[in-house]
C-alpha positions as CSV (number, residue, x, y, z in Angstrom):
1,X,126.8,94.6,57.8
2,X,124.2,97.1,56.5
3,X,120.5,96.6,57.4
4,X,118.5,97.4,54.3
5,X,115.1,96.9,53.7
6,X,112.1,95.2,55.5
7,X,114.3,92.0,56.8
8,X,115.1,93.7,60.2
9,X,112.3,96.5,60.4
10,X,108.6,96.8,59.9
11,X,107.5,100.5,61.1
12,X,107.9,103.9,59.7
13,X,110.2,106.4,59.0
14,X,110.2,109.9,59.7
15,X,112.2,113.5,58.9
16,X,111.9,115.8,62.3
17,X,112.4,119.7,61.1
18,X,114.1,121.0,64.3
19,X,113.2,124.7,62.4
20,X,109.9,124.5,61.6
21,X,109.3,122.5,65.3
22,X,110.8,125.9,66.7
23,X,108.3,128.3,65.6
24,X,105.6,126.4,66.9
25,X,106.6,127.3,70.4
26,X,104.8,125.5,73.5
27,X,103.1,122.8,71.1
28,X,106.8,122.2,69.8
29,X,108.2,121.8,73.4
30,X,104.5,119.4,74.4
31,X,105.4,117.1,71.6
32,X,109.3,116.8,72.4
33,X,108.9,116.3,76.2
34,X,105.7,115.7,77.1
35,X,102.6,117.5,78.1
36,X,101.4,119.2,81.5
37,X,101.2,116.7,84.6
38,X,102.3,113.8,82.5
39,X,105.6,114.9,81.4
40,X,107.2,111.2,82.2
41,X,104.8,109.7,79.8
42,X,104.7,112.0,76.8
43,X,106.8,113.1,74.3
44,X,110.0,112.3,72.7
45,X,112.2,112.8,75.0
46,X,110.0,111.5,77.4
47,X,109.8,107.6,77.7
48,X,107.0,106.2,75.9
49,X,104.5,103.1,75.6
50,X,105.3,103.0,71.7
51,X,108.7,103.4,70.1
52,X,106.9,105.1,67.5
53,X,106.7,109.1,68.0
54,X,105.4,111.4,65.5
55,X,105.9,115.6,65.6
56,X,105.9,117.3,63.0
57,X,106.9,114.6,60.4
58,X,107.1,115.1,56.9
59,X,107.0,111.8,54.9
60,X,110.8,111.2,53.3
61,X,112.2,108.5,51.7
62,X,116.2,107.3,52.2
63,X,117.8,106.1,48.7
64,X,119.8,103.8,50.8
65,X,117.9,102.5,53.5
66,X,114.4,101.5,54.8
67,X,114.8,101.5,58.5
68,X,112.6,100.9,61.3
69,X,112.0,99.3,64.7
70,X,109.4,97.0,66.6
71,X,106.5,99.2,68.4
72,X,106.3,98.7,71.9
73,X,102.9,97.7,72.9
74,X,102.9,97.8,77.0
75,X,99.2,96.3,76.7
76,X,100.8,93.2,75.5
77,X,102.4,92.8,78.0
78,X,102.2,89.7,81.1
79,X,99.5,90.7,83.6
80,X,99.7,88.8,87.0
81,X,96.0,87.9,87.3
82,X,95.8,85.8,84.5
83,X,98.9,85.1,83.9
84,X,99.8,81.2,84.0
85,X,103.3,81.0,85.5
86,X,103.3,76.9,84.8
87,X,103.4,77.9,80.9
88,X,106.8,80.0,79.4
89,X,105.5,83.0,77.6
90,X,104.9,82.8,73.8
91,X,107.7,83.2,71.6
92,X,107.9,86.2,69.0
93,X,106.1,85.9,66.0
94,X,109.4,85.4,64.0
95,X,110.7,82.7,66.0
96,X,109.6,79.0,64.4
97,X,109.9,76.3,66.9
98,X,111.7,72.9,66.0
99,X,109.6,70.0,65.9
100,X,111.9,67.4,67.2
101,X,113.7,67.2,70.2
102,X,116.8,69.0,70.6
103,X,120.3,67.4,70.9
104,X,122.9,69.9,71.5
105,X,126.4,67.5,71.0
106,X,124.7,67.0,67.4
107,X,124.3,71.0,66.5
108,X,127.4,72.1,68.6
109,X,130.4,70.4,69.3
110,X,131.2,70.7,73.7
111,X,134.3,72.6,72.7
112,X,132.4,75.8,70.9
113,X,129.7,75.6,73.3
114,X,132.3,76.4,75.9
115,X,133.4,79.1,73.9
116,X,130.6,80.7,73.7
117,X,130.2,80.7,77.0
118,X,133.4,82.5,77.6
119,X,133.1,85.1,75.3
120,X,129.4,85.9,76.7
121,X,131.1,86.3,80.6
122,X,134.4,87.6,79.2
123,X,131.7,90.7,76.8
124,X,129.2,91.5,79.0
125,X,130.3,90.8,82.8
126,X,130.6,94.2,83.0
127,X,127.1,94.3,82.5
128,X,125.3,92.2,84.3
129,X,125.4,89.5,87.3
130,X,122.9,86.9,85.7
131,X,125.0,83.6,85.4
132,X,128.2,82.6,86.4
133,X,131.3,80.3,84.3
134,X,131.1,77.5,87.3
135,X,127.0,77.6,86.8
136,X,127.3,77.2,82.8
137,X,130.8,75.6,81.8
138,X,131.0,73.4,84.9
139,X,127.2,72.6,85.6
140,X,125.2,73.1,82.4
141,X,127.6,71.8,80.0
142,X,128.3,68.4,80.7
143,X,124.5,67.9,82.2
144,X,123.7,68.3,78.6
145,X,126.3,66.9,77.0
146,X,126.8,63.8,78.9
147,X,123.5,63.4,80.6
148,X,124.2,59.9,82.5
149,X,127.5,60.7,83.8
150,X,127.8,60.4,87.3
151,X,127.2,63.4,89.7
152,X,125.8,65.5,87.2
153,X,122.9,67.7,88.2
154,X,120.0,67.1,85.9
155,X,119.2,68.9,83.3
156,X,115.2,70.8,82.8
157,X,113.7,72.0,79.4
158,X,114.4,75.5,80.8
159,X,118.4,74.6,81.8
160,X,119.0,74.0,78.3
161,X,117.0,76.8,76.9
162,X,119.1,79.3,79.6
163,X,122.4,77.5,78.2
164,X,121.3,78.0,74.5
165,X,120.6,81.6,75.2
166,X,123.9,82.0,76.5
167,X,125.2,80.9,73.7
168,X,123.0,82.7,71.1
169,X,124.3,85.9,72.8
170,X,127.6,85.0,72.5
171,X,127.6,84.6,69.0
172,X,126.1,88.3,69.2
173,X,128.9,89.4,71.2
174,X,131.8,87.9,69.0
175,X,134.0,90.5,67.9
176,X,135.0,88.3,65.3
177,X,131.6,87.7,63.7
178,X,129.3,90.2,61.9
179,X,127.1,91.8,64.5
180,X,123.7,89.7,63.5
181,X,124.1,86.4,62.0
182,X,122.5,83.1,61.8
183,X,124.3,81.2,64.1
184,X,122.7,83.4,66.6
185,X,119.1,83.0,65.3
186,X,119.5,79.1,65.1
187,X,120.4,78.7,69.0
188,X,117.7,81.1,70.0
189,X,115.2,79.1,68.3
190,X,116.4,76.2,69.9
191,X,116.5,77.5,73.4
192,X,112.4,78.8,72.5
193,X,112.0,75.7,71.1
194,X,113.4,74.0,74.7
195,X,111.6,76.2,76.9
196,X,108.1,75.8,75.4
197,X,108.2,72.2,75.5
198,X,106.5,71.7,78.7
199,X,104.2,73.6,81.7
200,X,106.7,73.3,84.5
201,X,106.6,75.1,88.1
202,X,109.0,78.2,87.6
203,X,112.7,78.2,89.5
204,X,115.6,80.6,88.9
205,X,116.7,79.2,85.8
206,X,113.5,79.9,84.4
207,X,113.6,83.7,85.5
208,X,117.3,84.0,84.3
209,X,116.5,82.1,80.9
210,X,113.9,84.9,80.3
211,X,116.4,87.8,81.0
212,X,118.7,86.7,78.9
213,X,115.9,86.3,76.3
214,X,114.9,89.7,77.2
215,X,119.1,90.8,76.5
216,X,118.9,88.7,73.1
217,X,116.1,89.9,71.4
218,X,116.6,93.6,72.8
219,X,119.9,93.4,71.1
220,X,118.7,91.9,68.1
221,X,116.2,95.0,67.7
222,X,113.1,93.5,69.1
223,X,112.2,96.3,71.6
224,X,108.7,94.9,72.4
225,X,109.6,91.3,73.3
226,X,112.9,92.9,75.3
227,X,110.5,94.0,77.2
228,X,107.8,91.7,77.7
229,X,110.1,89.1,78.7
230,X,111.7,90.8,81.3
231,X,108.3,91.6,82.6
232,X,107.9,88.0,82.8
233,X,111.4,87.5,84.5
234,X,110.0,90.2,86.9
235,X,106.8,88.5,88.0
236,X,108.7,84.9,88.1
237,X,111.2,86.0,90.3
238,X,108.8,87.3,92.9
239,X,106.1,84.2,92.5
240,X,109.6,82.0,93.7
241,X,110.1,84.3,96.0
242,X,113.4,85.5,95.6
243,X,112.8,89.0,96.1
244,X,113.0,87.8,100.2
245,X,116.2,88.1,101.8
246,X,117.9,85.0,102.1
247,X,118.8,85.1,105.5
248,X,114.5,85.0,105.9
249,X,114.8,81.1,104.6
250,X,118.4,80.5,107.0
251,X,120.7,81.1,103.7
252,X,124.2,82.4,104.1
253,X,127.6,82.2,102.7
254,X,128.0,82.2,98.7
255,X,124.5,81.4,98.2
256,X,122.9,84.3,99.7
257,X,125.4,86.7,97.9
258,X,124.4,85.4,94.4
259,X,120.6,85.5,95.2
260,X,121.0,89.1,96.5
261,X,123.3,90.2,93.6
262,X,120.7,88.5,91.0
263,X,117.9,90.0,92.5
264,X,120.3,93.6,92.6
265,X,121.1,92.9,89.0
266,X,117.1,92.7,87.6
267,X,116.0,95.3,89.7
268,X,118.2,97.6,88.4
269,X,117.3,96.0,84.6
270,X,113.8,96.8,85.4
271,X,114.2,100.3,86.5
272,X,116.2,101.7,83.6
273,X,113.4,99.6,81.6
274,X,110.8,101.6,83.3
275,X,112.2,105.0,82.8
276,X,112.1,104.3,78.9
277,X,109.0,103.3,78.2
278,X,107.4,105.3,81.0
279,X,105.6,102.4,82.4
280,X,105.7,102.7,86.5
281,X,107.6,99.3,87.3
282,X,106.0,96.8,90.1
283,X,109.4,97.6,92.0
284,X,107.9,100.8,93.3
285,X,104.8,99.0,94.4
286,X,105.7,95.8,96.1
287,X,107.5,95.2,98.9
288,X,111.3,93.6,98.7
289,X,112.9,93.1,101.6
290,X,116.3,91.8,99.8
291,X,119.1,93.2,101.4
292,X,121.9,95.0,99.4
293,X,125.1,93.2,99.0
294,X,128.2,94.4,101.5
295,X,131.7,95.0,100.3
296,X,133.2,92.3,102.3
297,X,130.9,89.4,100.3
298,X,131.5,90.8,97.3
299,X,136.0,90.6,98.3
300,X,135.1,87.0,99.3
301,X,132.8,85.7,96.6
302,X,132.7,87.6,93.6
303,X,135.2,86.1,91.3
304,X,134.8,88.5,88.2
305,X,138.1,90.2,87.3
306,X,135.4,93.6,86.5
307,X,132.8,94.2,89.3
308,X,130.3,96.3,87.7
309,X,127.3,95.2,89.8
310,X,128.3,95.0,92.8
311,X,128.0,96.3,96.3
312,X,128.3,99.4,94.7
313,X,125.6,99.2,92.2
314,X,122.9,97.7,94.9
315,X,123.5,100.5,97.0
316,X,123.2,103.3,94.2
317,X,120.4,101.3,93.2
318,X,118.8,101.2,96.8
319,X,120.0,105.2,97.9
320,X,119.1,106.8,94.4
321,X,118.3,104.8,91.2
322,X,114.8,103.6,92.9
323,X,113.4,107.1,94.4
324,X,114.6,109.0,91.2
325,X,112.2,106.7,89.1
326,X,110.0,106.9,91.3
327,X,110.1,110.6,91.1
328,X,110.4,110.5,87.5
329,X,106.6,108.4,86.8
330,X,105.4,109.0,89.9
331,X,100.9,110.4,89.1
332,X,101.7,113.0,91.8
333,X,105.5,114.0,91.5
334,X,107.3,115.6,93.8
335,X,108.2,119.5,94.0
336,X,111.1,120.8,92.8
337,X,112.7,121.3,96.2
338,X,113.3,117.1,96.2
339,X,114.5,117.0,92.7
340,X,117.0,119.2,93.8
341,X,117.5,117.2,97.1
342,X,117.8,114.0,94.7
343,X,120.1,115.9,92.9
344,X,122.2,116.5,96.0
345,X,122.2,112.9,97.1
346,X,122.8,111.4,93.7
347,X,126.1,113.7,93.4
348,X,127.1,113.2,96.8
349,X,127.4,109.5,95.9
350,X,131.0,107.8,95.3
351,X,132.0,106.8,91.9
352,X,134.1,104.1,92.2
353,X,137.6,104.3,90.6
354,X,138.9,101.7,87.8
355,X,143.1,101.8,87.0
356,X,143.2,103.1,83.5
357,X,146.2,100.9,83.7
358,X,144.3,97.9,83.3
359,X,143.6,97.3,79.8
360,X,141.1,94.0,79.6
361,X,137.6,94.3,78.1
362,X,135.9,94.0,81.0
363,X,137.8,96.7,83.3
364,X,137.7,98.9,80.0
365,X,133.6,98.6,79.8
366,X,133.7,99.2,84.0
367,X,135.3,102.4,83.3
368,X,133.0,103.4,80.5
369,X,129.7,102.7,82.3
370,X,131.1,104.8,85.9
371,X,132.1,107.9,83.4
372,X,128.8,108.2,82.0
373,X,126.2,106.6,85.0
374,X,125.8,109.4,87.4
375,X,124.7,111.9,84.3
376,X,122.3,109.0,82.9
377,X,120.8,109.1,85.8
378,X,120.4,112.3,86.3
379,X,119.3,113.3,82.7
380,X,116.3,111.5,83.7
381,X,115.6,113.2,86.9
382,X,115.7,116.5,85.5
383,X,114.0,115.7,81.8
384,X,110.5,117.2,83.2
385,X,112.3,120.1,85.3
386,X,114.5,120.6,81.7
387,X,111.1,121.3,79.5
388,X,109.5,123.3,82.0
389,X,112.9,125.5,81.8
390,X,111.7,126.0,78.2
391,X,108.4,126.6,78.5
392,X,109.0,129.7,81.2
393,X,111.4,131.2,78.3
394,X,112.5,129.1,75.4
395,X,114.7,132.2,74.2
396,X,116.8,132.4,77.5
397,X,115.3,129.7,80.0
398,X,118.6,131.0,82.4
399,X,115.8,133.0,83.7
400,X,113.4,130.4,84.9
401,X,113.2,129.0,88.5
402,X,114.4,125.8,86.6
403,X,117.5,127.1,85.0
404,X,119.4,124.6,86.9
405,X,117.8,121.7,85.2
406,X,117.9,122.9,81.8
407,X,121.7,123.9,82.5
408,X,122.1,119.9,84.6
409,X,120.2,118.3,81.7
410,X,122.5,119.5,78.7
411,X,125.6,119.0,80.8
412,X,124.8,115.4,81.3
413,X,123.8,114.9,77.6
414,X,127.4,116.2,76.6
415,X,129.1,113.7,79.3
416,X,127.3,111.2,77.8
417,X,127.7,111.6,74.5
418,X,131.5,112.3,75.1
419,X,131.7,109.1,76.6
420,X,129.9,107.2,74.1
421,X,131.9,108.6,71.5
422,X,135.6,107.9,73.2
423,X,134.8,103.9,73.5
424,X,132.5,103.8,70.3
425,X,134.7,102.4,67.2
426,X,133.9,99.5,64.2
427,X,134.6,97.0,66.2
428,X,133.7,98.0,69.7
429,X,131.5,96.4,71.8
430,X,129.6,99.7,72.2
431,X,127.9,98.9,68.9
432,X,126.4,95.9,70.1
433,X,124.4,96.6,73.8
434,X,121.3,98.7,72.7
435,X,120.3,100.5,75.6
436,X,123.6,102.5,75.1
437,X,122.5,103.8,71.7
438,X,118.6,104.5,73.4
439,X,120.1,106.7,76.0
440,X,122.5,108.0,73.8
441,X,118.9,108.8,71.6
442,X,117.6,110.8,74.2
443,X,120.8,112.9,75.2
444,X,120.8,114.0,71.1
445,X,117.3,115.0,71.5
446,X,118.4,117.3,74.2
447,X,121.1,118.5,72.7
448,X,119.1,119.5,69.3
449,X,117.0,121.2,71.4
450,X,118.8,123.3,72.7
451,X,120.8,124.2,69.9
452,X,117.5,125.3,68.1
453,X,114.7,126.0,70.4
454,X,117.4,128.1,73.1
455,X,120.1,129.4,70.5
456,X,120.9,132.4,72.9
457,X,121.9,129.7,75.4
458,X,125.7,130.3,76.3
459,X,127.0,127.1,76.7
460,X,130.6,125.7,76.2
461,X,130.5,123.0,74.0
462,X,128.3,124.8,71.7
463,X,124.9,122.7,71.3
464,X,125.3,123.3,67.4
465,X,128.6,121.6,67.3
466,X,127.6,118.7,69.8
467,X,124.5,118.0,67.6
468,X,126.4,117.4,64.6
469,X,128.8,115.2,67.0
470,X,125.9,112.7,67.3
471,X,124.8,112.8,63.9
472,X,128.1,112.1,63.1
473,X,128.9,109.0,65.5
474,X,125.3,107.7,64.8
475,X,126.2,107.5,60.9
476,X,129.9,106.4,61.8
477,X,128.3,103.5,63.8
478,X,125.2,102.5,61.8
479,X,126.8,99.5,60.0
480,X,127.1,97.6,62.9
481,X,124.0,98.8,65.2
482,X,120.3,98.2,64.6
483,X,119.6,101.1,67.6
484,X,122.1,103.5,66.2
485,X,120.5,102.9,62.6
486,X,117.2,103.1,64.0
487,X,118.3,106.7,65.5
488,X,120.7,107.8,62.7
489,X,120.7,111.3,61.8
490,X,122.0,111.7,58.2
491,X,122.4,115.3,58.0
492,X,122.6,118.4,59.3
493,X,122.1,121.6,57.4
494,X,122.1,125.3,58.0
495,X,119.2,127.6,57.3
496,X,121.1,130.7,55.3
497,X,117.9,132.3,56.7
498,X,117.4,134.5,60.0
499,X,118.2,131.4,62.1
500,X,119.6,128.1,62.0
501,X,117.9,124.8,61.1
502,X,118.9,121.3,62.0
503,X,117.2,118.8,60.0
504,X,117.4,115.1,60.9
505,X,116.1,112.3,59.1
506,X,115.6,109.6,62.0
507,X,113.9,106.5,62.6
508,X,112.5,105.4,65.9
């Protein structure tokens, strides 16, 4: 499926001349990373408030396509003091509510609903502990579908909205379909439709509705409301109160393992959220006193075949995840001397191990995500260290009291890029979970820069050769990505000048 014209973008697009960037020096390097103190806010490669960034941009029309993405307006966003958390945020602007009330056996038969459901846990469990089969096929399903049957659980306006979200997203995530379809826009506009049909005191099927709202629209290439609604899932979660510990309210057993992995799970949503759009995330400011989960709860209650958020994941989230963000958009940061102590910790962490002999989707994605995590994480920590590398000496940065970062930050951009590339195909998955293809964005930037701004830098890959890598995997994986679309890098050329040019046309 090709995305052509206005029907999937409204912004601009943009052609970034790596050369004539280059010989602008420190304003070149401002632009690309950020400027002075406020490094984690600025710039390119930098996360940002809007998803559009300018440098240098000469105006260029595609013959083929006319691609852009959502801005992300962070003033749009929730704010807690007049916030109403009785009413469910506002739809976006493209979704059209149905007038009527909705009647699920009549739009899809129990059979394909359970399907759906199946192919959402069976996609993305490696991704996220949000909902589980027993909560959706054995609870949800028949409340809706046979409401007056005895002993089931009833059934609120923002149950069925959660359900039809599931299964929105897994029409999204069905190999088997084309990436973005209608089926997928019809339940979603049910499940908005279902949600907004009432004020109703928030519980945790209202806060896990909106993440998974927050997963649909980010992978249907609607940045802004991604994020807004996961904001929303954010402040829900702590007006219910379930960023407590559950022992606090006397909870044990099964119970308090899913509330601590749920809460594990957003926080962890939030923070990667954070370091992309630069916005310093209420994680850092509020207390939670949630305990991280142990590795005997998650042998005793975690039925996934895959765990990918796990006791594992909570504790890399507690240790490192949450100081290095807080590092990273912190007004004041810290020296270099805890960077490099971050830096130490991070590495010193375990990866766990996944059998390569185990060939199911999820266990397959498990792998993919642990090859790659460790250098996502720290690409972020060093970005700021990385451009100050360049600013002390663009032409041979080994030299700066930074060298480290600069040599740590284009290391992890190749491991990521590498690992992108080895599980990336037509019909993969990859192609479908956007935040792979955003940090996969910013590890190119890093890349190009170094192949153009530093071209004495003697590094093995070459940068040059990596660069075209990216272009190349971005174009080979357009058809069935909005994100890698909205990043594609068409070409890149050679100056048959003094030095060497790379010239991307991107959108972004």
């Amino acid at each position: 499926m090709q995305f052509n014209g206005a029907s999937h973008f409204d912004a601009r697009h943009s052609v970034f001349n790596f050369y004539n960037l280059k010989a602008k020096g420190k304003q070149t390097l401002d632009r690309l990373f950020g400027n002075g103190d406020n490094v984690a806010r600025t710039g390119l490669l930098a996360p940002s408030d809007s998803s559009q960034t300018t440098m240098e941009i000469e105006p260029k029309s595609s013959p083929n396509q006319t691609l852009t993405v959502p801005e992300i307006d962070v003033s749009s966003f929730p704010q807690p003091e007049n916030h109403s958390y009785y009413s469910f945020p506002p739809p976006p602007t493209s979704i059209v509510l149905e007038p009527d009330p909705i009647n699920l056996r009549l739009v899809s038969p129990m059979e394909r609903a359970i399907a759906l459901c199946d192919i959402l846990l069976a996609r993305l469990v490696w991704m996220f502990s949000i909902v589980s089969r027993d909560y959706l096929v054995d609870e949800l399903i028949p409340a809706v579908y046979y409401p007056n049957r005895m002993h089931s659980r009833t059934c609120s306006p923002h149950d069925l909205a959660l359900l039809l979200t599931a299964l929105a997203i897994g029409v999204l995530v069905d190999l088997d379909l084309e990436p973005h379809n209608e089926a997928a826009q019809f339940y979603i506009r049910l499940a908005w439709s279902a949600a907004g049909s009432l004020r109703a005191v928030p519980t945790i099927s209202t806060v896990k509705c909106l993440q998974l709202m927050s997963i649909y629209h980010g992978m249907a290439g609607n940045k802004s409301d991604s994020h807004r609604l996961l904001i929303s899932a954010w402040q829900r979660l702590h007006h219910i109160n379930f960023h407590e510990d559950p022992f606090i309210r006397g909870i044990e057993g099964k119970e308090a393992y899913d509330r601590r992995a749920y809460f594990w799970n957003l926080s962890e949503t939030i923070l990667w959220q954070s370091l992309m759009t630069g916005s310093r995330p209420s994680v850092l400011t509020t207390s939670n006193d949630c305990n991280t989960l142990s590795e005997q709860d998650e042998k005793d209650y975690e039925k996934r075949e895959a765990v990918g958020f796990g006791a594992w994941s909570s504790e890399f989230t507690s240790q490192c995840f949450l100081p290095v963000t807080n590092a990273v958009l912190d007004p004041n940061p810290p020296d270099y001397k805890a960077i490099l102590a971050l830096d130490e910790r991070i590495r010193a962490f375990p990866i766990p191990s996944s059998s390569p002999n185990n060939r199911d989707l999820p266990s397959i994605m498990q792998r993919f995500i642990y090859s790659h995590y460790r250098e996502q994480v720290l690409m972020f920590l060093h970005r700021d260290s990385f451009k100050r590398a360049l600013t002390d000496n663009r032409m041979d940065p080994s030299i700066s009291t930074h060298s480290y970062s600069f040599t740590t930050t284009y290391e992890c951009a190749c491991v990521i890029l590498d690992s992108i590339n080895l599980y990336a195909n037509a019909k993969s998955l990859v192609s479908r979970v956007w935040r792979i293809w955003t940090h996969l964005f910013c590890a190119t930037v890093i890349i190009g820069a170094v192949a153009v701004l530093s071209p004495n830098a003697n590094f093995e890959p070459c940068p040059l050769l990596k660069f075209k890598d990216a272009c190349a995997l971005f174009e080979k994986t357009a058809k069935a990505s909005i994100y890698a679309s909205s990043a594609l890098f068409l070409r890149v050329a050679r100056s048959t000048r003094q030095n060497k040019s790379c010239q991307c046309v991107m959108w972004m």
